[in-house]
N, C-alpha and C positions, 0 to 999 in steps of 0.2 A: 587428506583426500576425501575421508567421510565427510567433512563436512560439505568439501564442494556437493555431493549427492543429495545431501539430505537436502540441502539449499535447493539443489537443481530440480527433485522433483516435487519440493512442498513449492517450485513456482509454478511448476510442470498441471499441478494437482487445483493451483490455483485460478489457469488459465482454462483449464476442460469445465472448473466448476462455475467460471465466469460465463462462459459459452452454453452451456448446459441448464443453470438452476439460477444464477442470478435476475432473471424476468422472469420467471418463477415467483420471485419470495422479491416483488418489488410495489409494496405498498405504496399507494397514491400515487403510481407509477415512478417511486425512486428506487432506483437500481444500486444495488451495492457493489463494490469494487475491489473485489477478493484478492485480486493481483498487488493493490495497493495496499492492503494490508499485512500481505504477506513479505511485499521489500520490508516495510517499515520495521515489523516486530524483525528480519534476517539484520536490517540496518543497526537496530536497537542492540542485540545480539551478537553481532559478530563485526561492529564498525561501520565506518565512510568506504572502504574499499569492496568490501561487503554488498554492501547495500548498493553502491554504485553498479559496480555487476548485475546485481538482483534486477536493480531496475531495468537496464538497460535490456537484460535479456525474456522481462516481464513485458516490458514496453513495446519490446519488438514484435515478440508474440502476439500481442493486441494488435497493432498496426497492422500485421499480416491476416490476422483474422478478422477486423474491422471493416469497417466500410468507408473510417476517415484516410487521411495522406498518411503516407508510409515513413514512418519516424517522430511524428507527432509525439505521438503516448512514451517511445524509448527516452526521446532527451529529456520529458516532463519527469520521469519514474525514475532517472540516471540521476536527476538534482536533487529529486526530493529523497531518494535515498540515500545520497552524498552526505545530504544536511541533516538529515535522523541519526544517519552514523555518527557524525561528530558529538551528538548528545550519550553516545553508548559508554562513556566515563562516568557521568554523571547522570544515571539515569536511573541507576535499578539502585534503589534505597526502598526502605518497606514501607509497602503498601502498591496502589496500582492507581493512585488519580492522575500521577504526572504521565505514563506512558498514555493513557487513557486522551487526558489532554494534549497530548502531543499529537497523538493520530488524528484527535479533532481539525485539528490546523494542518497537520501534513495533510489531510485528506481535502479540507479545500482550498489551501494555496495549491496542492497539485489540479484538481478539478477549474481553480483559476486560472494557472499559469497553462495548463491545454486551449482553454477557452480563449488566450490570449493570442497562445501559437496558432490557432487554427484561422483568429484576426488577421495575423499576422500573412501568414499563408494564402489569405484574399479565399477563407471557406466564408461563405454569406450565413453568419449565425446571428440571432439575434439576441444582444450582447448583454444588458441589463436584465429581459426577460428569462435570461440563461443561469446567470446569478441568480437572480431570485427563485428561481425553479426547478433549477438542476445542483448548482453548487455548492449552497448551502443547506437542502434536505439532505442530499450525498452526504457531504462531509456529516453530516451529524447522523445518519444512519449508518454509516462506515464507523462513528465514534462509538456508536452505541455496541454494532458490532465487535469492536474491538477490546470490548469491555467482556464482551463473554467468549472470545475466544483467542486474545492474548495469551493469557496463562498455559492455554494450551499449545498455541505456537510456539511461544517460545520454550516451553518445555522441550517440545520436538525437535526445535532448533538448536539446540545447546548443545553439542554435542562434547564439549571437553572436557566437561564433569556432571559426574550425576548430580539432580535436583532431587529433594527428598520433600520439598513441600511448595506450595505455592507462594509464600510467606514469603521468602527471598530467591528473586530468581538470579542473583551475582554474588 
């Protein structure tokens, strides 16, 4: 049951700070996506079931606080979390480039697959200029991010045994 908590409110903690200080700290006006970082390292961490949760209830959060359709961001964050968990076997070996790279591509197949669904959806977005302006600075400002503040999540995240360094976090 701690872990559901600790999960429940490092999303909780990642939605206020998405809402609060993400256009804030949004260089050449790219916004980072604190939510999405936070399933993926819960995904990485603690699985596909996991992370499925994380998303779905990260997702929802956004869609109710957003200004887009309501469910959009939950089934985008519910997949990509699904799919992060399933790497949580083979994931945490030493060192930090593969989590690192992994967030890269979670971060804009999710970013793409929104921009899909919102196509999908009949939102009038404009779809190539979206990619190139939103999708791919995202994800890679989300990667960079996740480079200096994985270690720390998933420190926080862990909760079934203590971590004693950063060196190996499984």
């Amino acid at each position: 049951m701690n872990r559901f908590w600790t999960g429940a409110a490092a999303i909780a903690a990642s939605v206020v700070l998405q809402v609060m200080l993400a256009s804030h700290i949004a260089p050449f006006g790219v916004v980072p996506s604190f939510p999405l970082l936070v399933v993926i390292t819960l995904a990485f961490v603690q699985g596909p079931g996991s992370g499925a949760s994380a998303g779905f209830a990260a997702g929802l959060a956004l869609d109710l606080l957003g200004s887009g359709p309501i469910g959009a961001w939950a089934l985008v964050l519910t997949v990509v979390g699904y799919l992060a968990g399933m790497l949580e076997a083979n994931l945490f070996a030493e060192g930090w480039l593969l989590p690192v790279t992994v967030a890269l591509l979670a971060g804009i197949a999710a970013e793409f697959a929104y921009l899909i669904v919102l196509s999908v959806l009949g939102v009038d977005v404009a779809f190539w200029k979206s990619v190139l302006g939103v999708v791919i600075p995202r994800g890679i400002y989300n990667s960079v991010l996740a480079l200096l503040l994985y270690p720390w999540l998933a420190r926080f995240l862990r909760t079934d045994r203590s971590v004693k360094s950063f060196r190996r976090l499984a």
